[in-house]
Structures are given as C-alpha cells and as structure tokens.
N, CA, C, O and CB atoms as a CASP TS submission, in Angstrom:
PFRMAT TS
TARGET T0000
AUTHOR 0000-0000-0000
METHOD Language model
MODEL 1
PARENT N/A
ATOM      1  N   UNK     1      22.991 -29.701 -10.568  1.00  0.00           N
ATOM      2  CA  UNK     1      21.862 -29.068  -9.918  1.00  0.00           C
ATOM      3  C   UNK     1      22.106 -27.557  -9.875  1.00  0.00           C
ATOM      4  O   UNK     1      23.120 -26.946  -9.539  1.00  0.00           O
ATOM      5  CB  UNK     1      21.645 -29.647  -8.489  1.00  0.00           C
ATOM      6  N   UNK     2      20.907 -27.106 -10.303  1.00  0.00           N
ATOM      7  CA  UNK     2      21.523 -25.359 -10.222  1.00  0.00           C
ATOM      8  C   UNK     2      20.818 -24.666  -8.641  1.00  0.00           C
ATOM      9  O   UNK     2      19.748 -24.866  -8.065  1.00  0.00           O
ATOM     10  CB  UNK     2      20.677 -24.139 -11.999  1.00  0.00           C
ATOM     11  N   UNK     3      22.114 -23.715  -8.309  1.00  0.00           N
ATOM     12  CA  UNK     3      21.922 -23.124  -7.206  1.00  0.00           C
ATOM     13  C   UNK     3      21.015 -22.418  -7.012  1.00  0.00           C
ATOM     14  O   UNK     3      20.508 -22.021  -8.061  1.00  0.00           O
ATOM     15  CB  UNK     3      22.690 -22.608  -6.917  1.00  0.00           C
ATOM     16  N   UNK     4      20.316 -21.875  -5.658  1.00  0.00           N
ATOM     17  CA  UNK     4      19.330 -20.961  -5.439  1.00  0.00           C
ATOM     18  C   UNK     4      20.059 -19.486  -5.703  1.00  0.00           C
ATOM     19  O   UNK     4      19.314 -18.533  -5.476  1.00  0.00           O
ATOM     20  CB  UNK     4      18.706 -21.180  -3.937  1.00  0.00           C
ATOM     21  N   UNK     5      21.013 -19.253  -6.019  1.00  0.00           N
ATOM     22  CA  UNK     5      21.617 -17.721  -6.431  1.00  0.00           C
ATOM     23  C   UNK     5      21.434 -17.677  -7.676  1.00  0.00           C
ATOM     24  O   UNK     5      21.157 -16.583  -8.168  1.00  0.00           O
ATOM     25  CB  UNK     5      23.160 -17.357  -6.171  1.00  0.00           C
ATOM     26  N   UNK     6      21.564 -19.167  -8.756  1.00  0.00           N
ATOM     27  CA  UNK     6      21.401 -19.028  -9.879  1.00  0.00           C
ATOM     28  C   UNK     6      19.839 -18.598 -10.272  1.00  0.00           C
ATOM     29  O   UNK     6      19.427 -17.588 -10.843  1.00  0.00           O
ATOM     30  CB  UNK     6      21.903 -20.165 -10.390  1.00  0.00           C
ATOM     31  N   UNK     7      19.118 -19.780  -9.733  1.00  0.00           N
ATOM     32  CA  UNK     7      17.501 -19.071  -9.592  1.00  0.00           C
ATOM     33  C   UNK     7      16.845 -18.271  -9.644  1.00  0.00           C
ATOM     34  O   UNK     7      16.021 -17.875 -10.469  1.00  0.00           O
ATOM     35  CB  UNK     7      17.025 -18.999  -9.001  1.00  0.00           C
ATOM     36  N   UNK     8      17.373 -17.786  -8.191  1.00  0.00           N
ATOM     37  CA  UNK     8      16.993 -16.438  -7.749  1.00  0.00           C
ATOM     38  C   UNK     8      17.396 -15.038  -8.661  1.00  0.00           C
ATOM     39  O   UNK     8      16.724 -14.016  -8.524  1.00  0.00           O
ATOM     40  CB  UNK     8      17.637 -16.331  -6.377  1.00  0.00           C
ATOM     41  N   UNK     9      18.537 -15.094  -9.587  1.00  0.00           N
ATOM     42  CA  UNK     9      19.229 -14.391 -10.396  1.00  0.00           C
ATOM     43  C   UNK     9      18.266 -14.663 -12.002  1.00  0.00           C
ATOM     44  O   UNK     9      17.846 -13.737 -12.696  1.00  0.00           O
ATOM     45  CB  UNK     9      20.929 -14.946 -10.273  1.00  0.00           C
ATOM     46  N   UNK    10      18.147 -15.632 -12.204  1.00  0.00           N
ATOM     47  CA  UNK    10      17.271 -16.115 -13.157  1.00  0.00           C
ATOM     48  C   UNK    10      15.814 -15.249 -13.300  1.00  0.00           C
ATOM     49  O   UNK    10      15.570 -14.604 -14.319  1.00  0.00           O
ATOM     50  CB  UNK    10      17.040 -17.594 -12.770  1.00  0.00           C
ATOM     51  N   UNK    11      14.775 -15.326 -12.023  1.00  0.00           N
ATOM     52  CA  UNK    11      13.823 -15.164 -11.786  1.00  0.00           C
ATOM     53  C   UNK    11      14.094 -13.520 -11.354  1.00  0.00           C
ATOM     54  O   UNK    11      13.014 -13.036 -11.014  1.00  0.00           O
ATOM     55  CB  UNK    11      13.321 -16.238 -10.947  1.00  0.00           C
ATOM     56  N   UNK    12      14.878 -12.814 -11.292  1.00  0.00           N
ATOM     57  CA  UNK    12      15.082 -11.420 -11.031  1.00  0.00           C
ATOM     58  C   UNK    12      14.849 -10.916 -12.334  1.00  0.00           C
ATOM     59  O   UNK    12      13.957 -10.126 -12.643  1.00  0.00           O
ATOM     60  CB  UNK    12      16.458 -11.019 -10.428  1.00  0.00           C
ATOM     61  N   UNK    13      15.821 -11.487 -13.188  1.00  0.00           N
ATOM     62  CA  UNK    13      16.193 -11.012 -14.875  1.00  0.00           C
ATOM     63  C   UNK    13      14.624 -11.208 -15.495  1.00  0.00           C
ATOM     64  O   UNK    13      14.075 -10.170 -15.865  1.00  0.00           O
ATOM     65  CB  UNK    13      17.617 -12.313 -15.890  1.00  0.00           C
ATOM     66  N   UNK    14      14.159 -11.994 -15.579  1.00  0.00           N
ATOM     67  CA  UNK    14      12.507 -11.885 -15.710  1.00  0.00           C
ATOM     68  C   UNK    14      12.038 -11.279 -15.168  1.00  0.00           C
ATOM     69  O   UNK    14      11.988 -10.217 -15.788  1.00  0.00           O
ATOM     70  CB  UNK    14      11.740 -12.709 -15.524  1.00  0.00           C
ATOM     71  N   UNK    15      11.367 -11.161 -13.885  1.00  0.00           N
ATOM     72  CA  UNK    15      10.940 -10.348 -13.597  1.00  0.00           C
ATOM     73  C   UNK    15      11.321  -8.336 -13.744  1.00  0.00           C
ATOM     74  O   UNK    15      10.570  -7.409 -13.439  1.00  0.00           O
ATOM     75  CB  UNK    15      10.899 -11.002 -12.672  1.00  0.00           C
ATOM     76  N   UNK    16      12.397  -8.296 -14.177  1.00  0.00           N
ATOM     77  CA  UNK    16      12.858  -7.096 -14.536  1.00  0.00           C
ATOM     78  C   UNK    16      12.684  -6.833 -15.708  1.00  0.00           C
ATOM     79  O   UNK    16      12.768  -5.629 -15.946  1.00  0.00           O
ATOM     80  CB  UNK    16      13.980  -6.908 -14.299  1.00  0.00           C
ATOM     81  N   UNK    17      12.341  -7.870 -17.086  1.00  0.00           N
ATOM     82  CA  UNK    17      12.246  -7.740 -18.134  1.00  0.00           C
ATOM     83  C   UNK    17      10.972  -7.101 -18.833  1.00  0.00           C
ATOM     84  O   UNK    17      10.694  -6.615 -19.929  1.00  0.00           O
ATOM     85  CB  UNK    17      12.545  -8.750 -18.413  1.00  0.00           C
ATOM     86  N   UNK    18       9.984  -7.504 -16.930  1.00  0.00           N
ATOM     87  CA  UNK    18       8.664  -7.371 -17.680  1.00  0.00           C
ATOM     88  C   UNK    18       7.879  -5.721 -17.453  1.00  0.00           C
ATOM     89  O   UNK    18       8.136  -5.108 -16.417  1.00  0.00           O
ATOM     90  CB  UNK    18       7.599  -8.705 -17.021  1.00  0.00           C
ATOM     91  N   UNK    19       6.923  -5.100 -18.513  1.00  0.00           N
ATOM     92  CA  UNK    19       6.347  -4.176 -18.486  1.00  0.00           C
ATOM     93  C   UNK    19       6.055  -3.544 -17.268  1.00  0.00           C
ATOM     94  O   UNK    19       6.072  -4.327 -16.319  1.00  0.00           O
ATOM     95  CB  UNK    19       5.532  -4.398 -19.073  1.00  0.00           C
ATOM     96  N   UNK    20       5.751  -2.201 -16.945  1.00  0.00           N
ATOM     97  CA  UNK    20       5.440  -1.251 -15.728  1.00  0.00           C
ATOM     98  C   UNK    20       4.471  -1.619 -15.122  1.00  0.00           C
ATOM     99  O   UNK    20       4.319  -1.779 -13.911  1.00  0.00           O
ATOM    100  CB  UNK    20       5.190   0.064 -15.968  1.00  0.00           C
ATOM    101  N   UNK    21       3.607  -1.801 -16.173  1.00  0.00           N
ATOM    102  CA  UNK    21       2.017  -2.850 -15.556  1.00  0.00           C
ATOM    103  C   UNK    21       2.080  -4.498 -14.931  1.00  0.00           C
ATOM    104  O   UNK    21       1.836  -5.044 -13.855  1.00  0.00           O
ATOM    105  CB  UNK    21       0.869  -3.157 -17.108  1.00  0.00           C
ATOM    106  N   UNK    22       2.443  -4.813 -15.964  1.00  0.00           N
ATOM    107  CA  UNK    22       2.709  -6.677 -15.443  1.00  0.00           C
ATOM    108  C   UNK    22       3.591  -6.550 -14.195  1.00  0.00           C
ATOM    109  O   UNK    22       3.615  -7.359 -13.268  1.00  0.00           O
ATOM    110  CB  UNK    22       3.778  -7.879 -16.801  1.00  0.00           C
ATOM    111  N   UNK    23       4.287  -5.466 -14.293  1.00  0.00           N
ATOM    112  CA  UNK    23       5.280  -5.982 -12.829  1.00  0.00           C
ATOM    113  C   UNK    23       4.344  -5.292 -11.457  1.00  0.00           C
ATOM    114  O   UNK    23       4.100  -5.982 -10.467  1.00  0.00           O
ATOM    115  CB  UNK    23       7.351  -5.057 -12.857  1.00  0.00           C
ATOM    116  N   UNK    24       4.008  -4.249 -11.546  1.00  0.00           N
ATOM    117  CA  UNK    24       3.009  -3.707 -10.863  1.00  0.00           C
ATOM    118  C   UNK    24       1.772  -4.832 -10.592  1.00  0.00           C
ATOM    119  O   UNK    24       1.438  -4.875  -9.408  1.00  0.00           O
ATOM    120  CB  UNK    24       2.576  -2.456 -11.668  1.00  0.00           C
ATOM    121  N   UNK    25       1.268  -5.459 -11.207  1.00  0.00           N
ATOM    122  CA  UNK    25       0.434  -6.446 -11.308  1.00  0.00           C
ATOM    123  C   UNK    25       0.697  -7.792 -10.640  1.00  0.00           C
ATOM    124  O   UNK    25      -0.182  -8.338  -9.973  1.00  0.00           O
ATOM    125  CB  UNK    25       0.282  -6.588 -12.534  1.00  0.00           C
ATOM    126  N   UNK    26       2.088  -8.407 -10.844  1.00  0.00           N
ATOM    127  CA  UNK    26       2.963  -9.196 -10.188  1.00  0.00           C
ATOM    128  C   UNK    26       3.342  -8.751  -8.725  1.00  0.00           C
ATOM    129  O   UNK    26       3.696  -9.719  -8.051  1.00  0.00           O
ATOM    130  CB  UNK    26       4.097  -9.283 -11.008  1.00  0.00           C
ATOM    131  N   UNK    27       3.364  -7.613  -8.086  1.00  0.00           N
ATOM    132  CA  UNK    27       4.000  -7.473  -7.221  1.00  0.00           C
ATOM    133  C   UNK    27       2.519  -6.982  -6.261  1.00  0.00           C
ATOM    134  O   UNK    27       2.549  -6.821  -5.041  1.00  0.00           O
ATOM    135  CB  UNK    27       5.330  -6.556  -7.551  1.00  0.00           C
ATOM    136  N   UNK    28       1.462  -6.828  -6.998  1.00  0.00           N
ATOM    137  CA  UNK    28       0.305  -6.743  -6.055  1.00  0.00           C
ATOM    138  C   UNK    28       0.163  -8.231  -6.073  1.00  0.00           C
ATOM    139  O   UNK    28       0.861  -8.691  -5.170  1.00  0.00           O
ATOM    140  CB  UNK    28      -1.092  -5.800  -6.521  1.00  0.00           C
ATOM    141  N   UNK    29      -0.450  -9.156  -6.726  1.00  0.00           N
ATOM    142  CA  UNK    29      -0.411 -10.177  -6.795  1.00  0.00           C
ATOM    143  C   UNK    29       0.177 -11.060  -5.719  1.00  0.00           C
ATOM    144  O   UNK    29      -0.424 -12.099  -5.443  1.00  0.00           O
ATOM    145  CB  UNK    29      -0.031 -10.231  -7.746  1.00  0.00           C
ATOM    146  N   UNK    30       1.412 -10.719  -5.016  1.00  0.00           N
ATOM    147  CA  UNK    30       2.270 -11.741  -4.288  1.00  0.00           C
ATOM    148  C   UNK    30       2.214 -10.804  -3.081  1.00  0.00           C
ATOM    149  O   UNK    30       2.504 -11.294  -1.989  1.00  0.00           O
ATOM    150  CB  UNK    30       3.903 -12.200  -4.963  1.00  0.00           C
ATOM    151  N   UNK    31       1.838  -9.374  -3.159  1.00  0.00           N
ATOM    152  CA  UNK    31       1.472  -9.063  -2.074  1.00  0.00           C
ATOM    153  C   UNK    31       0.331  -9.421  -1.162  1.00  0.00           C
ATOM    154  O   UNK    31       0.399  -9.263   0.057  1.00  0.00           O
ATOM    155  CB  UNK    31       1.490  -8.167  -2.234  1.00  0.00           C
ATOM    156  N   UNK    32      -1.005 -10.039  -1.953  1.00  0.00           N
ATOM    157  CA  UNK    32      -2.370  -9.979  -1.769  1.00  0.00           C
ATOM    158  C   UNK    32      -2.211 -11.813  -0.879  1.00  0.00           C
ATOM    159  O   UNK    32      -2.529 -12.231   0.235  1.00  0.00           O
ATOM    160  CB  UNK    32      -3.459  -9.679  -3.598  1.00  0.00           C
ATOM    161  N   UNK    33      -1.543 -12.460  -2.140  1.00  0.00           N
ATOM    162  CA  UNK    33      -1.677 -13.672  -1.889  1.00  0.00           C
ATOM    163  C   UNK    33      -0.639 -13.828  -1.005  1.00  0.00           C
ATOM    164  O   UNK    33      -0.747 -15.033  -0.779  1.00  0.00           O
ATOM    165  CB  UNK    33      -1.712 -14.496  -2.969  1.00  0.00           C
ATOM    166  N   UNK    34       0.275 -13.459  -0.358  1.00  0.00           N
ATOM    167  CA  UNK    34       1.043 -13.713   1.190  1.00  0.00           C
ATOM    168  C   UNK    34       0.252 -12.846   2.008  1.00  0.00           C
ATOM    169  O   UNK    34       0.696 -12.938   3.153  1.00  0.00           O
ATOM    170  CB  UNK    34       2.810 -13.247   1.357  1.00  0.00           C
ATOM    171  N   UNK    35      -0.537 -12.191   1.972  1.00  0.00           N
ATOM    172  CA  UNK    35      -1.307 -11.883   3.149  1.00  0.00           C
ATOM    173  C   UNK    35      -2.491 -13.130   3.651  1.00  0.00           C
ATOM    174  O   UNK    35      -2.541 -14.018   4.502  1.00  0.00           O
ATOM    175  CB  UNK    35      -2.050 -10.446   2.774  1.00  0.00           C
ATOM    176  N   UNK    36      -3.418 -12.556   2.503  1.00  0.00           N
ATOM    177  CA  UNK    36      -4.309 -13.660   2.592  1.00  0.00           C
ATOM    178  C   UNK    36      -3.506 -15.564   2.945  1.00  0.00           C
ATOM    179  O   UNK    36      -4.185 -16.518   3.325  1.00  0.00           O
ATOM    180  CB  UNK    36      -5.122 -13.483   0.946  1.00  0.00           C
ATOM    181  N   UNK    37      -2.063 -15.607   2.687  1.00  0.00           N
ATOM    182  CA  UNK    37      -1.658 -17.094   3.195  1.00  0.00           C
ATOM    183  C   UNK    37      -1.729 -16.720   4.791  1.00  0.00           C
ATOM    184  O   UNK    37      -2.475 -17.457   5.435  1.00  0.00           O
ATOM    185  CB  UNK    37       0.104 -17.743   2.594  1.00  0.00           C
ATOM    186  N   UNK    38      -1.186 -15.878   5.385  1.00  0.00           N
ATOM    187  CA  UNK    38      -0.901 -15.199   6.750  1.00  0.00           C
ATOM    188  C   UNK    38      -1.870 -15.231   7.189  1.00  0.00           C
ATOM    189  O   UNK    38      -1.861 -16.021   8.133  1.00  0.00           O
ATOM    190  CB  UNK    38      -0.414 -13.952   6.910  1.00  0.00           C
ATOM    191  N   UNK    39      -2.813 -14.781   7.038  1.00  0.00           N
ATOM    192  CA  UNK    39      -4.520 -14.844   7.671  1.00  0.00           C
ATOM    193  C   UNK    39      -4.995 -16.412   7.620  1.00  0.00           C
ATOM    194  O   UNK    39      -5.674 -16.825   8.560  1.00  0.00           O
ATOM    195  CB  UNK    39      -5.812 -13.806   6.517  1.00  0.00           C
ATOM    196  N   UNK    40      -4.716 -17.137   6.735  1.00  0.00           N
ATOM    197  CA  UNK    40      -5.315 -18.468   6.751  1.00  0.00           C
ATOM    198  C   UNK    40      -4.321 -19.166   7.918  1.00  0.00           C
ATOM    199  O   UNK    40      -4.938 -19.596   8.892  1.00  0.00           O
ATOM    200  CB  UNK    40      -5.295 -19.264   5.113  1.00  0.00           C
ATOM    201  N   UNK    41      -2.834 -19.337   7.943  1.00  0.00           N
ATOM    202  CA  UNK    41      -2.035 -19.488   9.260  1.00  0.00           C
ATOM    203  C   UNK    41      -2.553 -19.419  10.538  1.00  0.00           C
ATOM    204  O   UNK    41      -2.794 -20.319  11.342  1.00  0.00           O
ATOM    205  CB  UNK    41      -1.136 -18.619   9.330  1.00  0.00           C
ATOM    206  N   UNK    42      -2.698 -18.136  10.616  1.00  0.00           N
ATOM    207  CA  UNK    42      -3.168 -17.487  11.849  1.00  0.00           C
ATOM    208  C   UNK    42      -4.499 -17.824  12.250  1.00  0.00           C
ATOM    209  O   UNK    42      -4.606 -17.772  13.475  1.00  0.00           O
ATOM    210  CB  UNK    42      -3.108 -16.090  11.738  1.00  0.00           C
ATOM    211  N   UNK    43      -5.641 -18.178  11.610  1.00  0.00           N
ATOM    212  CA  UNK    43      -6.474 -18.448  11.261  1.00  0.00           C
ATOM    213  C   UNK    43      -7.732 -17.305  11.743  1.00  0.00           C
ATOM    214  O   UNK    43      -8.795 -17.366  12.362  1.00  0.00           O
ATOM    215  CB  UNK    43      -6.424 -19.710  11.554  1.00  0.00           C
ATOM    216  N   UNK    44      -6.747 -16.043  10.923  1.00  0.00           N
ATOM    217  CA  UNK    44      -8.169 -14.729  10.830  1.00  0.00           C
ATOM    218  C   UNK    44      -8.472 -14.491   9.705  1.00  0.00           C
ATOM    219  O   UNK    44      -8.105 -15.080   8.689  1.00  0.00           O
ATOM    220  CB  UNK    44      -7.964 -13.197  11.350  1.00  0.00           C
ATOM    221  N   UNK    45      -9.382 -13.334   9.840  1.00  0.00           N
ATOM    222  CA  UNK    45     -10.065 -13.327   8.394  1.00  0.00           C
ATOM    223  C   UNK    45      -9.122 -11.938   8.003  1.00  0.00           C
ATOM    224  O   UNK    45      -9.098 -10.943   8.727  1.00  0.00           O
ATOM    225  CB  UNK    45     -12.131 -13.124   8.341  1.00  0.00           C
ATOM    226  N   UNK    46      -8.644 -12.017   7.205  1.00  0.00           N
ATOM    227  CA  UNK    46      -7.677 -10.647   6.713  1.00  0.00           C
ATOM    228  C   UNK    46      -7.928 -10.780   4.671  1.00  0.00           C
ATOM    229  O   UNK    46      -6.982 -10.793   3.883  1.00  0.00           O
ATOM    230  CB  UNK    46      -5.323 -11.019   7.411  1.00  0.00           C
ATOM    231  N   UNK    47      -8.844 -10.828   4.422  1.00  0.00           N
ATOM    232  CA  UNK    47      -9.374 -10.530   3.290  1.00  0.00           C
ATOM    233  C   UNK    47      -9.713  -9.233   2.547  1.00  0.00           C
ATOM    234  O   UNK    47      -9.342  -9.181   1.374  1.00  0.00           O
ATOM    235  CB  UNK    47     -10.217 -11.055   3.390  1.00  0.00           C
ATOM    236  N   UNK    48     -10.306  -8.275   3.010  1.00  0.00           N
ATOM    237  CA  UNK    48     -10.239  -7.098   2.931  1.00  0.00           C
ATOM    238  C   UNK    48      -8.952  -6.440   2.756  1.00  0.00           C
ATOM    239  O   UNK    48      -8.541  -5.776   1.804  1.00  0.00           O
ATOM    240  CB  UNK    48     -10.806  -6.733   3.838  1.00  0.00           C
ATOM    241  N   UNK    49      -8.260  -6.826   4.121  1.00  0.00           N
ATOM    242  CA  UNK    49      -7.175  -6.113   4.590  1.00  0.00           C
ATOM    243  C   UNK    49      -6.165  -6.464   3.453  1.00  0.00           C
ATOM    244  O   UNK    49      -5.239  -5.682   3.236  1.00  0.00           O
ATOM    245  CB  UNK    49      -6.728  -6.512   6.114  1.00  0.00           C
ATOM    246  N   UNK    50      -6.328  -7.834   2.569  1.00  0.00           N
ATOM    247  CA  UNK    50      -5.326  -8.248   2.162  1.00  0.00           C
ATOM    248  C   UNK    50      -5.272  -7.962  -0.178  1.00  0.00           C
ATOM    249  O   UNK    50      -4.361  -8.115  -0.993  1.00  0.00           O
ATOM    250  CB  UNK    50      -5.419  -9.992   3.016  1.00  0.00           C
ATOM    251  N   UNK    51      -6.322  -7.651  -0.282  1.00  0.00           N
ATOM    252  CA  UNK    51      -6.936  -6.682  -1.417  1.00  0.00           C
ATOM    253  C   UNK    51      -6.581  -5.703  -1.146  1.00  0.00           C
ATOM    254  O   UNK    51      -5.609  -5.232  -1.736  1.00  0.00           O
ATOM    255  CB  UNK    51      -8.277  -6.523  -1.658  1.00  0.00           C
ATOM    256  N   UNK    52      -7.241  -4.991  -0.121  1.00  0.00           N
ATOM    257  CA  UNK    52      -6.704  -3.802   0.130  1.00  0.00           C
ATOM    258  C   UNK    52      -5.191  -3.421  -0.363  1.00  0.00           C
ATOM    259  O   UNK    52      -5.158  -2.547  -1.229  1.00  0.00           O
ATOM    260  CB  UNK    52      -6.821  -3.708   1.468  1.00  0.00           C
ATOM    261  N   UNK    53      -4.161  -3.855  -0.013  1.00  0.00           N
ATOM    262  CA  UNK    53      -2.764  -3.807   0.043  1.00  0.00           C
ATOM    263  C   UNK    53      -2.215  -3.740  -1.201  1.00  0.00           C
ATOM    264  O   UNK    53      -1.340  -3.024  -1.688  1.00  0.00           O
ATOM    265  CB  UNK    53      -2.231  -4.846   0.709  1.00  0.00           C
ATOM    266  N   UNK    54      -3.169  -4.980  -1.794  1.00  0.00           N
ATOM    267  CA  UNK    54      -2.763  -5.787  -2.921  1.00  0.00           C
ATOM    268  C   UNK    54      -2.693  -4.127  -3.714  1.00  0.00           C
ATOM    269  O   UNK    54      -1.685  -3.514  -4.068  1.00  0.00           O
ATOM    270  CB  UNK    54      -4.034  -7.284  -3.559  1.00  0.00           C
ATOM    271  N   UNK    55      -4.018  -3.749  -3.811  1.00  0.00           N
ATOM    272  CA  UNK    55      -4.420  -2.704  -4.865  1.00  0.00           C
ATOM    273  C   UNK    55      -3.130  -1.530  -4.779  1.00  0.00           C
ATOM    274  O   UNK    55      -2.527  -1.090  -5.758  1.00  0.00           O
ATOM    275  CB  UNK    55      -6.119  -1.973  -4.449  1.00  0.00           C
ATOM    276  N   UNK    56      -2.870  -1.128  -3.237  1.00  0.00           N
ATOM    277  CA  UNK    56      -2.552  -0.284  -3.193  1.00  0.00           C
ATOM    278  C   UNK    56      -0.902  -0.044  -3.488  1.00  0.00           C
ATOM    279  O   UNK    56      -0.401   1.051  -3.744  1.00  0.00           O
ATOM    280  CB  UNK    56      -3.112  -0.032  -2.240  1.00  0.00           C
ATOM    281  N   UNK    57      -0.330  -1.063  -3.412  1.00  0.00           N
ATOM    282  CA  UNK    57       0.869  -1.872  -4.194  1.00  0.00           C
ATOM    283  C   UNK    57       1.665  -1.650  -5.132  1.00  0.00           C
ATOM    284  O   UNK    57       2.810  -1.290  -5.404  1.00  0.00           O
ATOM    285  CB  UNK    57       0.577  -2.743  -4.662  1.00  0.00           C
ATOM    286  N   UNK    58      -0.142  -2.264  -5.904  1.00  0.00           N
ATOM    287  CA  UNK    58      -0.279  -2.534  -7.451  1.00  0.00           C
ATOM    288  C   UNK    58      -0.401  -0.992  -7.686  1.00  0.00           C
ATOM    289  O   UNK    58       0.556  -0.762  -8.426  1.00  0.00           O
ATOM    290  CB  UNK    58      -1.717  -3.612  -8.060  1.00  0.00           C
ATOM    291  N   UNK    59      -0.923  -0.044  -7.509  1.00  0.00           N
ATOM    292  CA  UNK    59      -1.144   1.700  -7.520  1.00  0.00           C
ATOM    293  C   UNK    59       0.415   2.352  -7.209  1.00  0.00           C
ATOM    294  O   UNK    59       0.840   3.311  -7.853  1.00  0.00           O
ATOM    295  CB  UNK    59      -2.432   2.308  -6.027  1.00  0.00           C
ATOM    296  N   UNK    60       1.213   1.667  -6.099  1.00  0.00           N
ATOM    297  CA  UNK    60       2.142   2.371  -6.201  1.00  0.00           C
ATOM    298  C   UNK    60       3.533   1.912  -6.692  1.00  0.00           C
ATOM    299  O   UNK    60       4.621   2.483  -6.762  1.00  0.00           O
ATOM    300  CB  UNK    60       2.145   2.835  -5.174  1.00  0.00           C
ATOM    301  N   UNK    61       3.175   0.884  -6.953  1.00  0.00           N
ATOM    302  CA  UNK    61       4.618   0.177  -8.092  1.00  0.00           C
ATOM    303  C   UNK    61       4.732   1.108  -9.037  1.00  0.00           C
ATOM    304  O   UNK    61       5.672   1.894  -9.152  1.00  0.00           O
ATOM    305  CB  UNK    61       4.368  -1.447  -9.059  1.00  0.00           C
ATOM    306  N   UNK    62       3.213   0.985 -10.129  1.00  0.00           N
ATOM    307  CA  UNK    62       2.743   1.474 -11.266  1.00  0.00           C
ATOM    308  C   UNK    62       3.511   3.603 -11.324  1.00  0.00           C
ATOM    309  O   UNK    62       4.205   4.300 -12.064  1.00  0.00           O
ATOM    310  CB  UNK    62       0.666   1.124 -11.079  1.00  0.00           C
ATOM    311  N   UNK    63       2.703   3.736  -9.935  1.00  0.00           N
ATOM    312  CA  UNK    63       2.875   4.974 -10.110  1.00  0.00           C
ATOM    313  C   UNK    63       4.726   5.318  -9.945  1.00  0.00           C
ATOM    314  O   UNK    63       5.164   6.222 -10.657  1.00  0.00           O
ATOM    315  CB  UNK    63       1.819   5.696  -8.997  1.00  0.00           C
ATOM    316  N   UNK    64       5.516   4.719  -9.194  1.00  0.00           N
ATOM    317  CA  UNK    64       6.571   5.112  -8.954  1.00  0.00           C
ATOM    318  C   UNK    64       7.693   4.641 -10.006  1.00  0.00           C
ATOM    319  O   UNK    64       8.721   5.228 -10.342  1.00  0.00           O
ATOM    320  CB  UNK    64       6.739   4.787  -7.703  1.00  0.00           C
ATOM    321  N   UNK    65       7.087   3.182 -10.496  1.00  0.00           N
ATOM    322  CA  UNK    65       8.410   2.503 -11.469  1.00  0.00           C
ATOM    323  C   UNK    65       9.361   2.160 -10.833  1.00  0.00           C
ATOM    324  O   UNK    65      10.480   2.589 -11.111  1.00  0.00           O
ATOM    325  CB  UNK    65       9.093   3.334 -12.478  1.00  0.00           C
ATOM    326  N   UNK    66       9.132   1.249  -9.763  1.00  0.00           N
ATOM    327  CA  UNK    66      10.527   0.863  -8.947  1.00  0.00           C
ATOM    328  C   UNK    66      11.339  -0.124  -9.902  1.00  0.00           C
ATOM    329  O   UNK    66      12.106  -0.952  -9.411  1.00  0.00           O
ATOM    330  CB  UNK    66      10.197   0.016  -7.347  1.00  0.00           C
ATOM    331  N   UNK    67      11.201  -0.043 -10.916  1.00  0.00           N
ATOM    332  CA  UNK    67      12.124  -0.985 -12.066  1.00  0.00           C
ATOM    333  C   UNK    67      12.277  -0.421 -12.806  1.00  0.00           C
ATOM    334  O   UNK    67      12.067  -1.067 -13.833  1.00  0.00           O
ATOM    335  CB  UNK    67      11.780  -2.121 -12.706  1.00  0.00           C
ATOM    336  N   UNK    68      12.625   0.768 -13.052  1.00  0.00           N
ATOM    337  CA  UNK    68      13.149   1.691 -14.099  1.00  0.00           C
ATOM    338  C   UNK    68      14.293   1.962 -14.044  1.00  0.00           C
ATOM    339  O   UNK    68      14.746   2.517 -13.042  1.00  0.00           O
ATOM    340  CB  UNK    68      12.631   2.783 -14.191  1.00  0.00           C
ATOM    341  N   UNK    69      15.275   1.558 -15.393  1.00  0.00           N
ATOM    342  CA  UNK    69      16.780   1.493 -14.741  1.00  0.00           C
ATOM    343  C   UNK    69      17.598   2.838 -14.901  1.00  0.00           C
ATOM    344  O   UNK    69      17.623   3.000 -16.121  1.00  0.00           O
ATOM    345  CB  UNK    69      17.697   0.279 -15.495  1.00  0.00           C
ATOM    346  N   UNK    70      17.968   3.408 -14.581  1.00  0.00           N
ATOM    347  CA  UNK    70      18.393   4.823 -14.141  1.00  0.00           C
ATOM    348  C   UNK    70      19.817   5.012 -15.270  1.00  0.00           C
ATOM    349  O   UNK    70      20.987   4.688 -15.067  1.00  0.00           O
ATOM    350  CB  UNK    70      18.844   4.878 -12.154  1.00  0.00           C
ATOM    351  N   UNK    71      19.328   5.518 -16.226  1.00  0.00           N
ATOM    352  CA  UNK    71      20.697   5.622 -16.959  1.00  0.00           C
ATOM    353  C   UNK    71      21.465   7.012 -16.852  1.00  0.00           C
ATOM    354  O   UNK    71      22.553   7.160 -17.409  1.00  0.00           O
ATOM    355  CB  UNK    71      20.459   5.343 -18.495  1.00  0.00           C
TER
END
C-alpha cells in the first residue's frame, strides 16, 4: 500500500510539472470549489464570494509564478 507522503509527493511533482496557466487555473479551481463546499456546510450562500476568490487567485498565481524554480 503506498503511503500518504508517497502521494502527496507524487501529486506535488505533477502538479509542479504543469504550465503557469494550468497551475494558476488549478489553484483557482480548488480555491473556488472549497469555498463554495464551506458555504454549502454552513449552509450560506457564498457564491459570489467564492468566484470571486477563485478569479482573484487564479490572477495572482498567474501574475506572481509561485512555481517558478529559482535557479
């Protein structure tokens, strides 16, 4: 059975592999959709609020390159 370090190490290396956009895209993505899960929990409406985020995320992943490896 493989470990959750192996996994988690697995699913890093992908996700690091992928383009400035796709990861920017990915990381609004999981931002938008754990909000919007949080609002359905709670049971408010945080829809707006939770696009909102998403975009702005996705705008500043893109713009900053937090996966750019520093040589």
């Amino acid at each position: 059975m493989t470990s959750p370090r192996t996994l988690y190490r697995r699913l890093d290396d992908w996700a690091r592999g992928l383009s400035r956009l796709r990861y920017a895209l990915l990381a609004g993505v999981i931002v938008t959709t754990t909000l919007l899960s949080v609002g359905i929990l709670l049971d408010i409406t945080t829809t707006v609020q939770a696009v909102t985020m998403g975009v702005t995320m996705t705008g500043l992943y893109y713009a900053f390159d937090v996966n750019a490896s520093d040589d």
